[in-house]
PDB file with SEQRES, HELIX, SHEET and CRYST1 records, atoms N, CA, C and O in Angstrom:
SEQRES   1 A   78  UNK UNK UNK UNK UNK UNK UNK UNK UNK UNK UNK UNK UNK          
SEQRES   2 A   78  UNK UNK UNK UNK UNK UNK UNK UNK UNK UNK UNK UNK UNK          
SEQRES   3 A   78  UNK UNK UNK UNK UNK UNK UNK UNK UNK UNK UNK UNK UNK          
SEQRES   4 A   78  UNK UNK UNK UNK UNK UNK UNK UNK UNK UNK UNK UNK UNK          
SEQRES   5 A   78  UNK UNK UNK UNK UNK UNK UNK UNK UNK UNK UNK UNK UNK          
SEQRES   6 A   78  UNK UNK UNK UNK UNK UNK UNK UNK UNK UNK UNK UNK UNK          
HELIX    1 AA1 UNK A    4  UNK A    6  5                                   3    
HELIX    2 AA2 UNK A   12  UNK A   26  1                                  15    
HELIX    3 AA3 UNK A   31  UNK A   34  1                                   4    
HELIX    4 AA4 UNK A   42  UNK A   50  1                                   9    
HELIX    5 AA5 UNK A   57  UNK A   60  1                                   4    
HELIX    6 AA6 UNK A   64  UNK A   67  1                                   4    
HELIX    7 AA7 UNK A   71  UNK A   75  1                                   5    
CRYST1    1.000    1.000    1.000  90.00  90.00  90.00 P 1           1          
ATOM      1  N   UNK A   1       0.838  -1.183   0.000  1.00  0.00           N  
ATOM      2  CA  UNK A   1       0.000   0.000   0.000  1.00  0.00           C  
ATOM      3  C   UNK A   1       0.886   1.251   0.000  1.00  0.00           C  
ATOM      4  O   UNK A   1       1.823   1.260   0.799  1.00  0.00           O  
ATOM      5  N   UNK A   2       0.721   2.199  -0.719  1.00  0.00           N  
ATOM      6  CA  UNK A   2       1.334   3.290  -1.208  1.00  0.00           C  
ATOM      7  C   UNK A   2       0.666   4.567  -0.081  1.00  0.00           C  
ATOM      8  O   UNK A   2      -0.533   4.841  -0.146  1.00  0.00           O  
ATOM      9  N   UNK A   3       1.554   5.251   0.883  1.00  0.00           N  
ATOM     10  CA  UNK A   3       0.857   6.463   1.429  1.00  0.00           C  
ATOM     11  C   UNK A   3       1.043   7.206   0.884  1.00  0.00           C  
ATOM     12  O   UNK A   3       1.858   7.325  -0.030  1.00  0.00           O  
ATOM     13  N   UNK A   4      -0.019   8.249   1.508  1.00  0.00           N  
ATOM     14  CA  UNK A   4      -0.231   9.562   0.762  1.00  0.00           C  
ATOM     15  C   UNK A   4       1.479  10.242   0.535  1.00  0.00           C  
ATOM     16  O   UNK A   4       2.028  10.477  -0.542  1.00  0.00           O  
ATOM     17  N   UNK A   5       2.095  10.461   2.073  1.00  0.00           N  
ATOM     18  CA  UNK A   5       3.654  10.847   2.204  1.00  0.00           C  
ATOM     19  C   UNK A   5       4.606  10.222   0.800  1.00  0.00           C  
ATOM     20  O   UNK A   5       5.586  10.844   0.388  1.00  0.00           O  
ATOM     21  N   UNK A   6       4.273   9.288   0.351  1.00  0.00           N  
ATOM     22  CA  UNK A   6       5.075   8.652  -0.896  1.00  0.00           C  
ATOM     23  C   UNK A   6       4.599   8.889  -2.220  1.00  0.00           C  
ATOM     24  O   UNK A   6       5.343   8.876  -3.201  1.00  0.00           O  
ATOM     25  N   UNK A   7       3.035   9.166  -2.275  1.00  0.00           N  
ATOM     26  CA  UNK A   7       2.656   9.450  -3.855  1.00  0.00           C  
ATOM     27  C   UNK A   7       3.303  10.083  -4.599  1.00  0.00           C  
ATOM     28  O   UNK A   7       4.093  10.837  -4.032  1.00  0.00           O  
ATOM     29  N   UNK A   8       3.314  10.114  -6.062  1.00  0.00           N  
ATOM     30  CA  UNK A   8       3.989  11.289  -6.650  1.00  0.00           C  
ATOM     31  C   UNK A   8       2.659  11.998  -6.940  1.00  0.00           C  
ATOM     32  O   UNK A   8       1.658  11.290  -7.056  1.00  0.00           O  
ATOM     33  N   UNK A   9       2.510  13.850  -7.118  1.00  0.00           N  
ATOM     34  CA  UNK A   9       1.649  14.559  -7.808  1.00  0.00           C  
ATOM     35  C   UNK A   9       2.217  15.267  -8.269  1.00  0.00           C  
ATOM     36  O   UNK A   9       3.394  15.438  -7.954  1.00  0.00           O  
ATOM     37  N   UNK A  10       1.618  15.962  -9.194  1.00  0.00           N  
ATOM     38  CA  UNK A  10       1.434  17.342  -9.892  1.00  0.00           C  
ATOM     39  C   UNK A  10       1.104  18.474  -9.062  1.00  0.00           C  
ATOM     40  O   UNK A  10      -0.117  18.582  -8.946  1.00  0.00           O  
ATOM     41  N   UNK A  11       1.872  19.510  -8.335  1.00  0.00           N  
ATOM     42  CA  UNK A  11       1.103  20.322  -7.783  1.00  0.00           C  
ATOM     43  C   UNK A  11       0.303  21.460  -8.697  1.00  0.00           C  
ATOM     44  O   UNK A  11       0.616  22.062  -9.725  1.00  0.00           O  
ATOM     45  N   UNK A  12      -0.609  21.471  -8.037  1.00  0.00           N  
ATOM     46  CA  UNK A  12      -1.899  22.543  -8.491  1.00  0.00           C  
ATOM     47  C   UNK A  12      -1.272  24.039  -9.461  1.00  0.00           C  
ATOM     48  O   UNK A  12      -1.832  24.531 -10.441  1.00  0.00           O  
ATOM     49  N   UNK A  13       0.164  24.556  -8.745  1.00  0.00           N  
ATOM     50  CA  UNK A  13       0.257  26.085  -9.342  1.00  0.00           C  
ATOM     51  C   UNK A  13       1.160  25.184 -10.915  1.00  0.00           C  
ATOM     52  O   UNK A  13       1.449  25.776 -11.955  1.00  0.00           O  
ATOM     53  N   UNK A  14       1.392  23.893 -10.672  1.00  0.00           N  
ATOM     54  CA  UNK A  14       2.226  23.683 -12.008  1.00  0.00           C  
ATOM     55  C   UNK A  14       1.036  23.033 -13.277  1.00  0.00           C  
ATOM     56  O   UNK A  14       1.155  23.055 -14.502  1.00  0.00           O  
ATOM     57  N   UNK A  15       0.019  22.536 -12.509  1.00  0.00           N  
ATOM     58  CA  UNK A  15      -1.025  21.920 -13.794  1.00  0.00           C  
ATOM     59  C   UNK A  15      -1.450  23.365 -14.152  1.00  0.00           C  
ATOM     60  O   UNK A  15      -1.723  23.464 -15.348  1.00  0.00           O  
ATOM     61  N   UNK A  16      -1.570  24.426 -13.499  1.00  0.00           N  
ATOM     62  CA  UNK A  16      -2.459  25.479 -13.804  1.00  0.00           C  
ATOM     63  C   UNK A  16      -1.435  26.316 -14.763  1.00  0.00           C  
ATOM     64  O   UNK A  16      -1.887  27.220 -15.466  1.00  0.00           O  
ATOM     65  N   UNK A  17      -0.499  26.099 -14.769  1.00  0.00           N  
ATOM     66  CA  UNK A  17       0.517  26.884 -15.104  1.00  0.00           C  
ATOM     67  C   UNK A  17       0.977  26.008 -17.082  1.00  0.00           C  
ATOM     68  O   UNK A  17       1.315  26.444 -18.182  1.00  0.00           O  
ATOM     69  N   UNK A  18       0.732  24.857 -16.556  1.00  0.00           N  
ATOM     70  CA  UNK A  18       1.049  24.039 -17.964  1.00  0.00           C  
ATOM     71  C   UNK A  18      -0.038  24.404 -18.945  1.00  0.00           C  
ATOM     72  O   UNK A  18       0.064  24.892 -20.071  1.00  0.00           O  
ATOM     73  N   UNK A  19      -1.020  24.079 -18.306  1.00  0.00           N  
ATOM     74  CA  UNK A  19      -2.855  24.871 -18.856  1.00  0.00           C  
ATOM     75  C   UNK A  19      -2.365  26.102 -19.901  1.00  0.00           C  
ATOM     76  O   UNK A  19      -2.175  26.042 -21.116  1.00  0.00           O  
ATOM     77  N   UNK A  20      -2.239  27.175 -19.028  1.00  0.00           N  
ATOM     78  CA  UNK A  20      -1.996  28.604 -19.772  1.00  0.00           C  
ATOM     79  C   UNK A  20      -0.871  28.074 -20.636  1.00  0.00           C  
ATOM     80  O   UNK A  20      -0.906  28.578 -21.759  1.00  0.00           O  
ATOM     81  N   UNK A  21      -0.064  27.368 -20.488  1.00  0.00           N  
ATOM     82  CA  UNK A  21       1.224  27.518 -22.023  1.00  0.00           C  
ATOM     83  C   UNK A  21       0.693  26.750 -22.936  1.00  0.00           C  
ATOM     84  O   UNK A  21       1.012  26.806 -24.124  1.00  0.00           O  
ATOM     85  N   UNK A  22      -0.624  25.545 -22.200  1.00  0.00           N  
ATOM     86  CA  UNK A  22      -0.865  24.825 -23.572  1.00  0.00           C  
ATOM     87  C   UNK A  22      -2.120  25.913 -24.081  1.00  0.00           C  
ATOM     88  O   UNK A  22      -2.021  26.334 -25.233  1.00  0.00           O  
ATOM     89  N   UNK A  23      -2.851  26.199 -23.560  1.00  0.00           N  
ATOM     90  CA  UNK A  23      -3.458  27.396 -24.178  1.00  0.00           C  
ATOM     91  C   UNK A  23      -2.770  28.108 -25.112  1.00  0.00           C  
ATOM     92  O   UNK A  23      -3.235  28.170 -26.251  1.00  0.00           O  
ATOM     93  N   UNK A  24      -1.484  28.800 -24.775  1.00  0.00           N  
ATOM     94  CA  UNK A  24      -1.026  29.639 -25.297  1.00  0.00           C  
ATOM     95  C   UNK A  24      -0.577  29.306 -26.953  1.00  0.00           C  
ATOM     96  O   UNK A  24      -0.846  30.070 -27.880  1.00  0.00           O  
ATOM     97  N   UNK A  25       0.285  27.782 -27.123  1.00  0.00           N  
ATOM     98  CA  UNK A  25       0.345  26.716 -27.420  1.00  0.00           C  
ATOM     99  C   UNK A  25      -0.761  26.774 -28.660  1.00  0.00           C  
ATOM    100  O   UNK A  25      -0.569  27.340 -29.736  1.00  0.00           O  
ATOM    101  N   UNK A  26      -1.685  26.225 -28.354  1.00  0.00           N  
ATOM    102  CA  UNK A  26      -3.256  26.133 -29.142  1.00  0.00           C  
ATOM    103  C   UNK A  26      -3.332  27.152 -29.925  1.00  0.00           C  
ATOM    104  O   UNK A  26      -3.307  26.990 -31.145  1.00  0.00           O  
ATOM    105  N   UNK A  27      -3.451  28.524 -29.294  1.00  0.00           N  
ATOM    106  CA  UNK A  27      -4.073  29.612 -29.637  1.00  0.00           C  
ATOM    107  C   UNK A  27      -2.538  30.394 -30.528  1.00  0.00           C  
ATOM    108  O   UNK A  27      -2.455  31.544 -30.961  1.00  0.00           O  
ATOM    109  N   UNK A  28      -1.815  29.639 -30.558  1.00  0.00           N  
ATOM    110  CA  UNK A  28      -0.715  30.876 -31.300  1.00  0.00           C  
ATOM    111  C   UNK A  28      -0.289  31.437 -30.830  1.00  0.00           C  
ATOM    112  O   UNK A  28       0.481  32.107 -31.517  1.00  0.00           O  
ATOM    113  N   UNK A  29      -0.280  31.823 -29.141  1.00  0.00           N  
ATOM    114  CA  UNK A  29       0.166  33.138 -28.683  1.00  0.00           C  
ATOM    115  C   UNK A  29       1.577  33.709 -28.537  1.00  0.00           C  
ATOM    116  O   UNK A  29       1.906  33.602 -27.356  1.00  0.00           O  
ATOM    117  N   UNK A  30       2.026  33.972 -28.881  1.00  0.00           N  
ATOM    118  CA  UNK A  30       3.791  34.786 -28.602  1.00  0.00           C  
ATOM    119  C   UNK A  30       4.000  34.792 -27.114  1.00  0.00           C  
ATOM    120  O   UNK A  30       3.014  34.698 -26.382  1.00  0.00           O  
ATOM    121  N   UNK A  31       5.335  34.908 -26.558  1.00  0.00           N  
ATOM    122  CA  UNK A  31       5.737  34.850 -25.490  1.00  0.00           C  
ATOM    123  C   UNK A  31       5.506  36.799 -24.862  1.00  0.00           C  
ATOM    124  O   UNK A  31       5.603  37.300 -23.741  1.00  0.00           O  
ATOM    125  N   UNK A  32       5.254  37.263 -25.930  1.00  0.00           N  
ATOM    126  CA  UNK A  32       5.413  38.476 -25.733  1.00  0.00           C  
ATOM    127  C   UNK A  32       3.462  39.105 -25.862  1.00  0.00           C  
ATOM    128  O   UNK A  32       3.043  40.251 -25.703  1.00  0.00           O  
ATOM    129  N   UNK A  33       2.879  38.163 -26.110  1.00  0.00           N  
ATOM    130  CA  UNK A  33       1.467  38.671 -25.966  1.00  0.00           C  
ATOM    131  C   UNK A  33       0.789  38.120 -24.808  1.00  0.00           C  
ATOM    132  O   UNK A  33       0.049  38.839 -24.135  1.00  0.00           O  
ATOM    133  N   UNK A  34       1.094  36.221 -24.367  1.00  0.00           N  
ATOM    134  CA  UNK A  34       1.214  36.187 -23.189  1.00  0.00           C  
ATOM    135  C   UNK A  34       1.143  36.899 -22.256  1.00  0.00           C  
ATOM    136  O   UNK A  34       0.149  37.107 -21.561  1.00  0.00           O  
ATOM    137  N   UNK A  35       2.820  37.608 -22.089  1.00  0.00           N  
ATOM    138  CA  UNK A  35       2.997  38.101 -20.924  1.00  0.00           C  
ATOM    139  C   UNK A  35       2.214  39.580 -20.919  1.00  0.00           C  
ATOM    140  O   UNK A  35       1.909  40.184 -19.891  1.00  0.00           O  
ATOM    141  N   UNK A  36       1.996  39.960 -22.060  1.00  0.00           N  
ATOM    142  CA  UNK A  36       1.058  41.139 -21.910  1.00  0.00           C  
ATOM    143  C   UNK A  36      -0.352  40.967 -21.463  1.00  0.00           C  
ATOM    144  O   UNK A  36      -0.752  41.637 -20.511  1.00  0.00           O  
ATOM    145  N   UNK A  37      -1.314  39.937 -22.206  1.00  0.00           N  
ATOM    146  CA  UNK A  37      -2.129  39.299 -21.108  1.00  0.00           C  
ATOM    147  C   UNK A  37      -2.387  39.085 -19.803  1.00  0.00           C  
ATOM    148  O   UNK A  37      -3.452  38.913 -19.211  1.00  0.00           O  
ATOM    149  N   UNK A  38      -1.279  39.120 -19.438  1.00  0.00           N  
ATOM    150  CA  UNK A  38      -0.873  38.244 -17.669  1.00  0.00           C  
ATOM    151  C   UNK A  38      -0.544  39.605 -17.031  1.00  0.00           C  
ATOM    152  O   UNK A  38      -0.911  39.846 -15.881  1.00  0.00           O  
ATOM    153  N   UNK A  39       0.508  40.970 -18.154  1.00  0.00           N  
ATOM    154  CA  UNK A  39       0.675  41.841 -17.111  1.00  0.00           C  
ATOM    155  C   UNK A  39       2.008  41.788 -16.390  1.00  0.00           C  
ATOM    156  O   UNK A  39       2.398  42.204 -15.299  1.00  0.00           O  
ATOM    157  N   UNK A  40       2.541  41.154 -17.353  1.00  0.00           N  
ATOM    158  CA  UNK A  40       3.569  40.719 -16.874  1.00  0.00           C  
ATOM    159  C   UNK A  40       4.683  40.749 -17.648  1.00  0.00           C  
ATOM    160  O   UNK A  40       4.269  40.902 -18.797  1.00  0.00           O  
ATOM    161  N   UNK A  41       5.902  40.685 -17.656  1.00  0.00           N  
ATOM    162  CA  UNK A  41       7.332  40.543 -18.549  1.00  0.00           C  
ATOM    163  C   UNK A  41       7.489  38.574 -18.887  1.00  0.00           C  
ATOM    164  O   UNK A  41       7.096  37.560 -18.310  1.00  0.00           O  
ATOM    165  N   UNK A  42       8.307  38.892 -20.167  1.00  0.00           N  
ATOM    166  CA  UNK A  42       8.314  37.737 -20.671  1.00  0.00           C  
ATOM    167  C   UNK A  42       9.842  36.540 -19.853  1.00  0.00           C  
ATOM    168  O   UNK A  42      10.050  35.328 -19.911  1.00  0.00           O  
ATOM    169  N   UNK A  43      10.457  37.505 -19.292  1.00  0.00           N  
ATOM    170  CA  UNK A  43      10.900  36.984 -18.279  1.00  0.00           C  
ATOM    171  C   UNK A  43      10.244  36.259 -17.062  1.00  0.00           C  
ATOM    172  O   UNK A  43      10.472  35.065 -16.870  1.00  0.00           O  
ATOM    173  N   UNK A  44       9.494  36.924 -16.308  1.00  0.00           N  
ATOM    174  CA  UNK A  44       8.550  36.055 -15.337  1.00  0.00           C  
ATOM    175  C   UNK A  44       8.062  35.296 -16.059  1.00  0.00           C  
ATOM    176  O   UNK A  44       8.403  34.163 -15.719  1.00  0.00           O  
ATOM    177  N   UNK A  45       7.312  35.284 -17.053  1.00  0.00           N  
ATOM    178  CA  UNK A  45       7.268  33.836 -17.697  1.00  0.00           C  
ATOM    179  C   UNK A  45       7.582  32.476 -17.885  1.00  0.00           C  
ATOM    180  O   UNK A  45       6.924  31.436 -17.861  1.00  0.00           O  
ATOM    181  N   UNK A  46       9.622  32.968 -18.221  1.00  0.00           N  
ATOM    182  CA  UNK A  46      10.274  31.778 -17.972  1.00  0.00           C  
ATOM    183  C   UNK A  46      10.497  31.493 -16.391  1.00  0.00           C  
ATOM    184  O   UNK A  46      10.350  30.372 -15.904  1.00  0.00           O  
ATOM    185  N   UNK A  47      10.847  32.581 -15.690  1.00  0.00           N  
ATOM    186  CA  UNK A  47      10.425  32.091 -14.179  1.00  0.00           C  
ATOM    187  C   UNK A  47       9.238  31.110 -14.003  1.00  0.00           C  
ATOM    188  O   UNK A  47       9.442  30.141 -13.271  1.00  0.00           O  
ATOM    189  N   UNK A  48       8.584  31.182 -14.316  1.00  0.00           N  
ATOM    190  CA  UNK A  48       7.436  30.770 -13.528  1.00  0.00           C  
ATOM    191  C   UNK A  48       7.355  29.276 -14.744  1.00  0.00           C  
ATOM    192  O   UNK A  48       6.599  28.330 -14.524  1.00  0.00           O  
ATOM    193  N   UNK A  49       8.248  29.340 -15.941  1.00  0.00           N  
ATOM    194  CA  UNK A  49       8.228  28.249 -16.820  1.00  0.00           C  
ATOM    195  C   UNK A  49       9.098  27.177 -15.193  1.00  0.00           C  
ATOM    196  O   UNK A  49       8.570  26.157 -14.750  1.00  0.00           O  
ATOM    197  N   UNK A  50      10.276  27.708 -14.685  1.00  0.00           N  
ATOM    198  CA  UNK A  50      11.079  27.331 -13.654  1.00  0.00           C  
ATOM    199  C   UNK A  50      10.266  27.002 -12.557  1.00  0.00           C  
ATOM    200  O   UNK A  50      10.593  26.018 -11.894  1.00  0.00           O  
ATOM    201  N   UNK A  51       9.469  27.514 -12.307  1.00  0.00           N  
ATOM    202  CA  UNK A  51       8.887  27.567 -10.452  1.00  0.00           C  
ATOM    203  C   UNK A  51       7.599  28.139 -10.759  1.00  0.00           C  
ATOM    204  O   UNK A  51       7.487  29.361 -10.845  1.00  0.00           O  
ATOM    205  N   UNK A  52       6.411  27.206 -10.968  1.00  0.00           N  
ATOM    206  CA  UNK A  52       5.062  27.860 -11.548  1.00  0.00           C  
ATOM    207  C   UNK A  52       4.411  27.688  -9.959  1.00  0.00           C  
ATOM    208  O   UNK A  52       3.331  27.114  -9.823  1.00  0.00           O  
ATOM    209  N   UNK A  53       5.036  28.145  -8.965  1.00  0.00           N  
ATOM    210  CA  UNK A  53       4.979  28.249  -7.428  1.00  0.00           C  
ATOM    211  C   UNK A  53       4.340  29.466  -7.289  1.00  0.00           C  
ATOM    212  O   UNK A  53       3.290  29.494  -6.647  1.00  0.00           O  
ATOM    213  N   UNK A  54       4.888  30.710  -7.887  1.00  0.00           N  
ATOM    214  CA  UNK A  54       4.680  31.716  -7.752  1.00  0.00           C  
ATOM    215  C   UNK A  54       3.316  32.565  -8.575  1.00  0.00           C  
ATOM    216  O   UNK A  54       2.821  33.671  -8.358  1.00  0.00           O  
ATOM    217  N   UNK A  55       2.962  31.401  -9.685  1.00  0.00           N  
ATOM    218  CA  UNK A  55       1.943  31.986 -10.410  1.00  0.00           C  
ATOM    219  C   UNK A  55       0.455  32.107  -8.775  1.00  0.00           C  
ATOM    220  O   UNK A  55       0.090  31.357  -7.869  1.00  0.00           O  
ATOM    221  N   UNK A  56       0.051  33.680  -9.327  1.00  0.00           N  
ATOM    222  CA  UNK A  56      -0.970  33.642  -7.817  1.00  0.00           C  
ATOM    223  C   UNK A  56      -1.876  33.679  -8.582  1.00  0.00           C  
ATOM    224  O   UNK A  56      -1.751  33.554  -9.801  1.00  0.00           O  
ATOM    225  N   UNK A  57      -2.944  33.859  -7.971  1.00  0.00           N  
ATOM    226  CA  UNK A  57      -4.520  34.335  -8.073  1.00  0.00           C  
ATOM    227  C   UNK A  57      -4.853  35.149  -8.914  1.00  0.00           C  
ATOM    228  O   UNK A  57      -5.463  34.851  -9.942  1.00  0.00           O  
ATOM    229  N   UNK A  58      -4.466  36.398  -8.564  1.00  0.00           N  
ATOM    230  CA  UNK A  58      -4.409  37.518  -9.732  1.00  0.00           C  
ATOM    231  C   UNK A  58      -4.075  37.287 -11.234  1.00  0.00           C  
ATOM    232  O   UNK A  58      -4.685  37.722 -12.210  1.00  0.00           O  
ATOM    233  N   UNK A  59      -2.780  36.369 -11.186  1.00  0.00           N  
ATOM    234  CA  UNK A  59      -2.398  35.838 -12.582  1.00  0.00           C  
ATOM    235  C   UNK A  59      -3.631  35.347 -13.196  1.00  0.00           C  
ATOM    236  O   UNK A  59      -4.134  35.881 -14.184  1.00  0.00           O  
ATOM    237  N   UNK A  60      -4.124  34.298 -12.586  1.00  0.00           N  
ATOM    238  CA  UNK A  60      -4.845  33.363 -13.104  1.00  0.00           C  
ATOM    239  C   UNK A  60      -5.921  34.137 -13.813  1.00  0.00           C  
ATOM    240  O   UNK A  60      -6.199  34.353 -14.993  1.00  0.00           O  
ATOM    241  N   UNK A  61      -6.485  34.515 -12.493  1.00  0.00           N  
ATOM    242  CA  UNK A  61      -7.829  35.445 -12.704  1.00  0.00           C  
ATOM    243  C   UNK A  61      -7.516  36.480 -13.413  1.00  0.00           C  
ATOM    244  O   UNK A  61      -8.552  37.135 -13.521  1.00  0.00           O  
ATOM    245  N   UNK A  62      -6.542  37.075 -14.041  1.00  0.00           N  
ATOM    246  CA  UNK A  62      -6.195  38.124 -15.235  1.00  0.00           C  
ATOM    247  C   UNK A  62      -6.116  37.395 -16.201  1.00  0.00           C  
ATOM    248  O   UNK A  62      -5.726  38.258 -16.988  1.00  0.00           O  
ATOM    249  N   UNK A  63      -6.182  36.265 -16.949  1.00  0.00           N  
ATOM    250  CA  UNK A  63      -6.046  35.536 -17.891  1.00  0.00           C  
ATOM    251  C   UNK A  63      -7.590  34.977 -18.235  1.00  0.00           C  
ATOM    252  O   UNK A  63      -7.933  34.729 -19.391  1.00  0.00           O  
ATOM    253  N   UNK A  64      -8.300  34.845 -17.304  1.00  0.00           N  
ATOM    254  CA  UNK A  64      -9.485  34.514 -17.335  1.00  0.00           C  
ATOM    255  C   UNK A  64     -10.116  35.362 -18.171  1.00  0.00           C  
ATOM    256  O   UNK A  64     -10.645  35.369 -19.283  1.00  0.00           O  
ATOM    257  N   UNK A  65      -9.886  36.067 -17.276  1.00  0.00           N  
ATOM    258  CA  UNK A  65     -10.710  37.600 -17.714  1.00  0.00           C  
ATOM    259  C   UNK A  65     -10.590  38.268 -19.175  1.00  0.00           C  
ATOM    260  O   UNK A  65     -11.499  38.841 -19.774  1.00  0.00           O  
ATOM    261  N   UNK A  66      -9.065  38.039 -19.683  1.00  0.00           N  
ATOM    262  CA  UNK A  66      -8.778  38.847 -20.823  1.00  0.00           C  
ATOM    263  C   UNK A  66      -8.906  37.563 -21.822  1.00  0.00           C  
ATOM    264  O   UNK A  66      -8.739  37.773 -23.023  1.00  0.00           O  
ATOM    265  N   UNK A  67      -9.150  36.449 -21.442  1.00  0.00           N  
ATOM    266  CA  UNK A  67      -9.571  35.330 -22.802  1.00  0.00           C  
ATOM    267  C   UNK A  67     -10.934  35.092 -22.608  1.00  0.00           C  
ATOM    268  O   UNK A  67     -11.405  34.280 -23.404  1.00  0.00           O  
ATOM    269  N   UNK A  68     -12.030  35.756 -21.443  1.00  0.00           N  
ATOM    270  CA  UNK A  68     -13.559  35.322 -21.702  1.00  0.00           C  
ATOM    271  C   UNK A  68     -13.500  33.722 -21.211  1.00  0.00           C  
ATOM    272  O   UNK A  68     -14.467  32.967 -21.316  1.00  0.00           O  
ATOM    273  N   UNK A  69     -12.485  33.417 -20.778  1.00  0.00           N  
ATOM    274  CA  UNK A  69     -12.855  31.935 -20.234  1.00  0.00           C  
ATOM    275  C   UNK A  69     -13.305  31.894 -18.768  1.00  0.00           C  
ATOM    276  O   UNK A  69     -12.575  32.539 -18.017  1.00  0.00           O  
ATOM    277  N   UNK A  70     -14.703  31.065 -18.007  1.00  0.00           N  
ATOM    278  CA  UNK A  70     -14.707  31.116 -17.045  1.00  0.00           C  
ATOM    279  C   UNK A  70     -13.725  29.473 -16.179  1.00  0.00           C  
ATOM    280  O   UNK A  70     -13.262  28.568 -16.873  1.00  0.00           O  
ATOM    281  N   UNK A  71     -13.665  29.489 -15.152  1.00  0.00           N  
ATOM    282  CA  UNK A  71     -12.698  28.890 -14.029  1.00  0.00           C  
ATOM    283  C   UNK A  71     -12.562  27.456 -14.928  1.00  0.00           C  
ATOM    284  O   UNK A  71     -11.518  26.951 -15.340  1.00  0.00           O  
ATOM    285  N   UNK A  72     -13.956  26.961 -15.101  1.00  0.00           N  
ATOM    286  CA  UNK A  72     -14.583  25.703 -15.457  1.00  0.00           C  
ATOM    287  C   UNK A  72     -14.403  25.383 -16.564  1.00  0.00           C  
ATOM    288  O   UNK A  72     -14.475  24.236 -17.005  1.00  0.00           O  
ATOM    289  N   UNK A  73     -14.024  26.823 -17.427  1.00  0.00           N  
ATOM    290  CA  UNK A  73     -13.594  26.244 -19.051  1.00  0.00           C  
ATOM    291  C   UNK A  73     -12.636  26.370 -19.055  1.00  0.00           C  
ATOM    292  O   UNK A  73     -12.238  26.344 -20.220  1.00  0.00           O  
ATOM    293  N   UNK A  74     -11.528  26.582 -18.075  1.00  0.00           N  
ATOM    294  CA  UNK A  74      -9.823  26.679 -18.153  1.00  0.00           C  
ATOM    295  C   UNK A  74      -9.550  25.445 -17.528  1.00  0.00           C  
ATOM    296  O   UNK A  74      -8.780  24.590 -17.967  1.00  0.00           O  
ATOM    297  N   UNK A  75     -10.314  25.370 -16.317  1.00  0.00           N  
ATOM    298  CA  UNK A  75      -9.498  23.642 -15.602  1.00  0.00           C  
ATOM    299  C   UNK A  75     -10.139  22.523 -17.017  1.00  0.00           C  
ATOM    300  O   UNK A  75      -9.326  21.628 -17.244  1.00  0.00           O  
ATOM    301  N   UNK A  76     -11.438  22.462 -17.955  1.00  0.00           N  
ATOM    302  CA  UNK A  76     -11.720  21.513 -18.786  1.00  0.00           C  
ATOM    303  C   UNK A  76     -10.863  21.463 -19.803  1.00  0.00           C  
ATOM    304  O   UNK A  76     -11.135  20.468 -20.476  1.00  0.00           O  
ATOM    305  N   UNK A  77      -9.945  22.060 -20.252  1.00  0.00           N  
ATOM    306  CA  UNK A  77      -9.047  22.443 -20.963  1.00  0.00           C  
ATOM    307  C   UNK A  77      -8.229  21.179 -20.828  1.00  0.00           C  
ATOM    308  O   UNK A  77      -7.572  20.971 -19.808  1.00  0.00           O  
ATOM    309  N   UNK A  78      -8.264  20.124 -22.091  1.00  0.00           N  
ATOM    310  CA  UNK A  78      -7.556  19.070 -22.272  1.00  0.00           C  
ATOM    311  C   UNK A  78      -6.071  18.835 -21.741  1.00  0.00           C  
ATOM    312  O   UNK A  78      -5.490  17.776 -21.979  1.00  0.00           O  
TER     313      UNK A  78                                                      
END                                                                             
């Protein structure tokens, strides 16, 4: 029997974080329209390509907002 302490996962800020690049991915987007989306430099980008730890709330929910997607059509996102 495998405990929880031993599983491997995906944490949450890195699936959410893979989401938006495969979005980005899909949709064509430039690294440089991205980060204008987000509000952000295309540097934090690759940061957060490094450590998607830091992507917060605001990120998310600014991406939402400026693609018309609600919560439910970003987590269904293949």
């Amino acid at each position: 029997m495998v405990t929880k302490s031993k599983k491997k996962r995906i944490p949450l800020q890195k699936v959410i974080w893979c989401k938006i690049r495969y979005w980005q991915n899909l949709n064509d987007i430039s690294d440089e329209e991205l980060a204008d989306y987000l509000g952000c430099s295309e540097r934090t980008l690759r940061n957060y390509d490094n450590n998607p730890s830091n992507v917060t709330l605001k990120t998310i929910d600014t991406f939402l907002f400026v693609t018309d997607m609600t919560l439910s059509d970003f987590l269904s996102v293949a």
